[in-house]
C-alpha positions as CSV (number, residue, x, y, z in Angstrom):
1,X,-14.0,-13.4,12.6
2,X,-12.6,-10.2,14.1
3,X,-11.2,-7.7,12.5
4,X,-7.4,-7.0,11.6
5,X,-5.5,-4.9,13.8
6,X,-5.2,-2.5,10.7
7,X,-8.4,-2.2,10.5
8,X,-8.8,-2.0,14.0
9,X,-6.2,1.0,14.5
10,X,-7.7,3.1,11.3
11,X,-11.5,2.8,12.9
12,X,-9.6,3.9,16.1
13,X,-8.2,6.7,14.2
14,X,-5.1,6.5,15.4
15,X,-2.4,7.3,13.2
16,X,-1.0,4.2,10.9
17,X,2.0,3.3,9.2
18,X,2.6,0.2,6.9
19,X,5.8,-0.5,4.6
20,X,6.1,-3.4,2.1
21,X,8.3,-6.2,1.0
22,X,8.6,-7.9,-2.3
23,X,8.1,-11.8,-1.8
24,X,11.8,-13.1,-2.7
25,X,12.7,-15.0,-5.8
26,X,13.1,-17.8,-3.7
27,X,12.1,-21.2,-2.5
28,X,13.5,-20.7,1.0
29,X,10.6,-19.3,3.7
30,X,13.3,-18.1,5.8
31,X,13.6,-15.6,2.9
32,X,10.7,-13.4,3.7
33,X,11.0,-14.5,7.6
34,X,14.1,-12.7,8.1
35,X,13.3,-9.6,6.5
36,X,9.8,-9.8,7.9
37,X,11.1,-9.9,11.9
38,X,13.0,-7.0,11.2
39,X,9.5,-5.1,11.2
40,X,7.5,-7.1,13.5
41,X,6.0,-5.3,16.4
42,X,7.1,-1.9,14.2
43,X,4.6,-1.4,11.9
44,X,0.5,-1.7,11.7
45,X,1.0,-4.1,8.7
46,X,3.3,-5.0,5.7
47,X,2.1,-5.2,2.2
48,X,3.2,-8.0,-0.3
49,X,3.5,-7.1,-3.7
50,X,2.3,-9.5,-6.4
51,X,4.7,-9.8,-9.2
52,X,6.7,-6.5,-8.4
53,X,7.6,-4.4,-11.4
54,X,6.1,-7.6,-14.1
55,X,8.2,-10.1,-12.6
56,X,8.0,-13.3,-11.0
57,X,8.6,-13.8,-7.2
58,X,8.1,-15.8,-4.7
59,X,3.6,-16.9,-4.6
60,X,2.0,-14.0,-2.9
61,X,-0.8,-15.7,-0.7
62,X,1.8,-17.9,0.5
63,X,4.0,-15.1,1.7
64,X,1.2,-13.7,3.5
65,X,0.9,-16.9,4.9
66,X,4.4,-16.9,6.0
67,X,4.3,-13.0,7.3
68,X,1.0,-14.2,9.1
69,X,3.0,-16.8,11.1
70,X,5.9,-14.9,11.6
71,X,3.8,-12.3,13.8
72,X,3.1,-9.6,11.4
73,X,0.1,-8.6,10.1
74,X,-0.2,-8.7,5.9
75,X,-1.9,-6.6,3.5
76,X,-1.9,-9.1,0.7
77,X,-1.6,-7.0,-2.8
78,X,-3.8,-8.8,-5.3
79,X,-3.2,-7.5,-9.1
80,X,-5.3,-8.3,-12.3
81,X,-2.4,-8.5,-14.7
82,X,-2.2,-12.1,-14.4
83,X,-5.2,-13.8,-13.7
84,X,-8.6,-14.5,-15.0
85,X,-12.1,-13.9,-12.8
86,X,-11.9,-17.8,-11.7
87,X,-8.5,-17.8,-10.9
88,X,-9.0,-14.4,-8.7
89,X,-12.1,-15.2,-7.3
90,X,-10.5,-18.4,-6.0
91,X,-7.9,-16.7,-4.5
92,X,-10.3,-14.8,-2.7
93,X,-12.0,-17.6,-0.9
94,X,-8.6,-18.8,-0.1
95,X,-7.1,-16.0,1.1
96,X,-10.4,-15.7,3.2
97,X,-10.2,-19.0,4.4
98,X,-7.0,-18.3,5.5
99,X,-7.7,-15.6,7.8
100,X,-5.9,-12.7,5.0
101,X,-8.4,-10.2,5.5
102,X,-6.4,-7.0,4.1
103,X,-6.3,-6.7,0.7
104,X,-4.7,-4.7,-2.0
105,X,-6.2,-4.5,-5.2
106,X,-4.3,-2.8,-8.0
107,X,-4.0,-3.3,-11.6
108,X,-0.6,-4.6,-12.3
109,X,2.5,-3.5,-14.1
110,X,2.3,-4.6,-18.1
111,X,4.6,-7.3,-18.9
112,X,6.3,-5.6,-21.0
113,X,7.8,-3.3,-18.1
114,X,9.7,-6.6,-16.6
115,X,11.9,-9.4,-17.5
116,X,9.7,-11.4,-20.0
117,X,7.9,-9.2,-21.9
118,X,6.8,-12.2,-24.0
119,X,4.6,-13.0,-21.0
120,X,0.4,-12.5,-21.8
121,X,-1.5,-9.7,-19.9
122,X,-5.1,-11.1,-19.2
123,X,-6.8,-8.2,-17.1
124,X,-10.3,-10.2,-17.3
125,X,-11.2,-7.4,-14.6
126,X,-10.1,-4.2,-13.6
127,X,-9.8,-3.4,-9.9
128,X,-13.5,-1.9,-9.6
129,X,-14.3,-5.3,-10.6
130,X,-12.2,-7.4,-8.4
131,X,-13.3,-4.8,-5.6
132,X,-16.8,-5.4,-6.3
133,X,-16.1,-9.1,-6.5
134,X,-14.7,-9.3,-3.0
135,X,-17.8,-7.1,-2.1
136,X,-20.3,-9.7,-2.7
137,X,-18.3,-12.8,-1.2
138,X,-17.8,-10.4,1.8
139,X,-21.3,-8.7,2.3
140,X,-23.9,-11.1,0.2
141,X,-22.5,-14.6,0.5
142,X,-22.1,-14.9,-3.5
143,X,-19.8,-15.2,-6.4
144,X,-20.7,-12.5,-8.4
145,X,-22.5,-14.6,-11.1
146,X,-24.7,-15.3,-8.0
147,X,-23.3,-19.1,-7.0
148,X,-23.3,-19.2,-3.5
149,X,-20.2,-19.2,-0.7
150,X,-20.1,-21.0,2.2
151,X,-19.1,-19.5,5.2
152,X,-18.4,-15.8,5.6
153,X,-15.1,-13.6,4.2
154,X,-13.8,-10.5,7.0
155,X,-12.2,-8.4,3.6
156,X,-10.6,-5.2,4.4
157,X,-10.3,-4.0,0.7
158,X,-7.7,-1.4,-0.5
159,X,-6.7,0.5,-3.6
160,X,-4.7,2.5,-5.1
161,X,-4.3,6.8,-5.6
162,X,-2.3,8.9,-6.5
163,X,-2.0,13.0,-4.7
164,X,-2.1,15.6,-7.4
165,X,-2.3,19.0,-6.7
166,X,-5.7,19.7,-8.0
167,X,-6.7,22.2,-10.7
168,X,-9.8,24.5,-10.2
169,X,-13.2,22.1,-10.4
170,X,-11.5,19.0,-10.9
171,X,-12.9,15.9,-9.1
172,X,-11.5,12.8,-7.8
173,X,-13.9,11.0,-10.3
174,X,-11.4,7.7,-10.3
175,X,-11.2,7.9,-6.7
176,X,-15.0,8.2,-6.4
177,X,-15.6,4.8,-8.8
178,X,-12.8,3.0,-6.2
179,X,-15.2,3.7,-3.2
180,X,-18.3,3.2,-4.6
181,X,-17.0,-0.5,-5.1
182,X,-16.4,-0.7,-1.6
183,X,-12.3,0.7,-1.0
184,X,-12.1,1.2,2.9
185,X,-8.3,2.2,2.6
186,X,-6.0,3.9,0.3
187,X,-2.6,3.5,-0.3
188,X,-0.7,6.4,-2.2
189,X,1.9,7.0,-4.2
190,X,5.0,8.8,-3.0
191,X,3.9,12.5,-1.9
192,X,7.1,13.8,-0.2
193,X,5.2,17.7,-0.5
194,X,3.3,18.4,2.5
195,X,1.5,21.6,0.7
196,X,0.6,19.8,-2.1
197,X,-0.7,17.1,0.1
198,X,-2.9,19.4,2.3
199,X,-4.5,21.2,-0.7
200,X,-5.0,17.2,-2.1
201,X,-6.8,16.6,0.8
202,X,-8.5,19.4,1.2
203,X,-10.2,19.0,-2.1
204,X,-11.1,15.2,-1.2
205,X,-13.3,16.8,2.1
206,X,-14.4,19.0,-0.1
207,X,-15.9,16.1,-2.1
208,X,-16.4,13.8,1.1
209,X,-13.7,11.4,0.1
210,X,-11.7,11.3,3.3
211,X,-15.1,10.1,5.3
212,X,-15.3,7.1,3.2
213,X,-12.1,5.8,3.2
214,X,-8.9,6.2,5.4
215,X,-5.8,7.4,3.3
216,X,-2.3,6.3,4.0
217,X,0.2,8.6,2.2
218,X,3.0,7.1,0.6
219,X,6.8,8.5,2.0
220,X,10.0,7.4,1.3
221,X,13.3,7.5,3.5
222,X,15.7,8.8,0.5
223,X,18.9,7.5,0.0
224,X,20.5,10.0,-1.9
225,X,19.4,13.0,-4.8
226,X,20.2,10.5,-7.5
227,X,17.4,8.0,-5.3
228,X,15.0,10.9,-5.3
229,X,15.5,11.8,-8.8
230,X,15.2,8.1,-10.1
231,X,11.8,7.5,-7.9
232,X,10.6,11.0,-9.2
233,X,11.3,10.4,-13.0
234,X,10.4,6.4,-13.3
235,X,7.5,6.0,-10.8
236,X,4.5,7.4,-11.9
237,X,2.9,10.0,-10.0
238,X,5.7,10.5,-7.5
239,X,5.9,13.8,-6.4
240,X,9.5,14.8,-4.9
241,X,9.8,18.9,-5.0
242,X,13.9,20.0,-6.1
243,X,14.4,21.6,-2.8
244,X,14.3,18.1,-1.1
245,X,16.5,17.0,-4.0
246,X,19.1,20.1,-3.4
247,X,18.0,19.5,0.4
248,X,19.9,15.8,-0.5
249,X,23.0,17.2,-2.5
250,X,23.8,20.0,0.2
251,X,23.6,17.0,3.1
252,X,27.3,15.5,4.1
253,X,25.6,12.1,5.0
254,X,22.7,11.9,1.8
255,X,21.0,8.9,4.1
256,X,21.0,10.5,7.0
257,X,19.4,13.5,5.7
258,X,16.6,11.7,3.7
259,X,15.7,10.0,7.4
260,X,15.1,13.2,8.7
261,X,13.3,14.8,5.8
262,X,11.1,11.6,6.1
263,X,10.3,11.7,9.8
264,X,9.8,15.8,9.5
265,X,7.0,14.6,6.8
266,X,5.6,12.1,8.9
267,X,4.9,14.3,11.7
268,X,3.5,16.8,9.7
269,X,1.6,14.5,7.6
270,X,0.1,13.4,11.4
271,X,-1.8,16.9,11.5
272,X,-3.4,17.4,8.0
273,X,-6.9,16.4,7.9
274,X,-8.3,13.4,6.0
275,X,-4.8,11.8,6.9
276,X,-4.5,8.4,8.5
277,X,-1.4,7.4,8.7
278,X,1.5,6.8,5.6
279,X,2.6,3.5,3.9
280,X,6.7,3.7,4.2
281,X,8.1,2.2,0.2
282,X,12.1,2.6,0.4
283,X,13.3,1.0,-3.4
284,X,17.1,-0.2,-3.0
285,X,17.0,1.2,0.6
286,X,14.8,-1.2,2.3
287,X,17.1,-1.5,5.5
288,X,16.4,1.7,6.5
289,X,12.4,1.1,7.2
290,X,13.4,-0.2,10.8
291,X,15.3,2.5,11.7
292,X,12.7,5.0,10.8
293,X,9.9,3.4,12.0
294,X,11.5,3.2,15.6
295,X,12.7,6.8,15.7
296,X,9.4,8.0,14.8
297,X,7.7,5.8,17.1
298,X,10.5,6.7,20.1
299,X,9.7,11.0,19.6
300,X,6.1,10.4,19.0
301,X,5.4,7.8,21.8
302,X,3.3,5.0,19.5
303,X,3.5,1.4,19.2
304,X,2.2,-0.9,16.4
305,X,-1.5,-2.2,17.2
């Protein structure tokens, strides 16, 4: 089986850019089709989200299954809020089976964050777990209580960071635990500071992070200061600095200025070592992924692999 064209672009090292969608709370495929053609032939790949913010949507391995037939490549997110190690290791084989090779594996809001609190947590496993679990379907064959799998799985496995700006002798020691369970990307959370971001990075060389995984920063095209401040004060681990938020309340058209601060971000982000590419999240301004996308593709001359 060959590899994704995600995987294919980051060996490539060219520079990457992925957004996400959250699966509908729907029953209607068209659903997720609409929103997904809007992106198609845009982006490297799109990420589902599985149960976004604690809440139920629409089945993620089938919307990756619907993304996949709609012409755009998915990163299927795969939490461990919900599931026990069967029920995840089965949808690994499936997912495999059905030629979902990109994988997200995060944690998984607490049920208590969304709409039915009531709901049980299980977190059987933790994602160094699940990654390792995915590691020896992928690489040995084997479940990792050492029953056997038929056939062989093409995983490209992902997790989760998030940039700080490191203190003297700190090290990225839950990064580090991430890789050695066999993360080949990264996907941040929003770092709209470029120095922060190159003195982030720098200390991952230093540590000889950035040559074990590719890293795709997480940006946001802001809608407004009231957007920035909300994504900077309920998303943990965002880092928005207050001069893009007075940059924001200065602008005569908010939207129009959070574009640009976006795209100036994106090119820089292009030149800072250890940097691969950046995973575009827009919360209650998801319309305005397209645009961007295109107008950095248009100055910078790219297409989606």
């Amino acid at each position: 089986m060959p590899a994704g064209s995600l995987e294919q672009r980051l060996s490539a090292r060219q520079f990457a850019i992925t957004t996400e969608i959250t699966p509908p709370v729907a029953v209607l495929a068209e659903a997720l089709q609409q929103h997904a053609s809007e992106l198609r032939g845009l982006v490297d790949a799109v990420n589902l989200t599985d149960g976004a913010g604690a809440r139920a949507h629409m089945d993620v391995m089938a919307a990756a299954v619907l993304l996949k037939q709609s012409g755009v490549e998915p990163i299927m997110q795969l939490t461990c809020r919900d599931r026990n190690r069967i029920a995840l290791q089965s949808l690994l084989l499936g997912s495999a089976a059905l030629g979902i090779c990109n994988l997200l594996i995060l944690r998984g809001d607490d049920p208590r964050a969304g709409d039915q609190p009531d709901a049980k947590p299980v977190f059987d496993l933790d994602p160094v777990t699940l990654l390792a679990t995915a590691v020896a379907i992928r690489d040995r064959g084997e479940l990792p209580h050492g029953r056997p799998v038929d056939g062989r799985a093409r995983y490209f496995l992902g997790a989760a960071d998030m940039p700080i700006d490191p203190p003297p002798d700190w090290e990225p020691a839950a990064l580090l635990r991430k890789l050695n369970a066999g993360a080949q990307f990264i996907q941040t959370q929003f770092c709209m500071d470029a120095e922060i971001l190159r003195r982030y990075m720098s200390c991952l060389q230093q540590h000889g992070v950035t040559d074990r995984a590719h890293f795709l920063i997480g940006v946001a095209p802001l809608a407004s200061a009231r957007s920035a401040r909300w994504i900077r004060d309920k998303l943990f681990g965002s880092i928005i600095p207050d001069a893009i938020i007075r940059r924001l309340e200065a602008a005569s058209d908010p939207k129009a200025e959070g574009q640009q601060i976006c795209l100036d971000l994106m090119s820089e982000y292009q030149t800072i070592p250890g940097v691969a590419g950046v995973h575009v999240m827009a919360p209650l301004n998801e319309s305005a992924v397209p645009e961007l996308v295109s107008e950095f593709r248009r100055r910078n001359g790219t297409k989606a692999g």
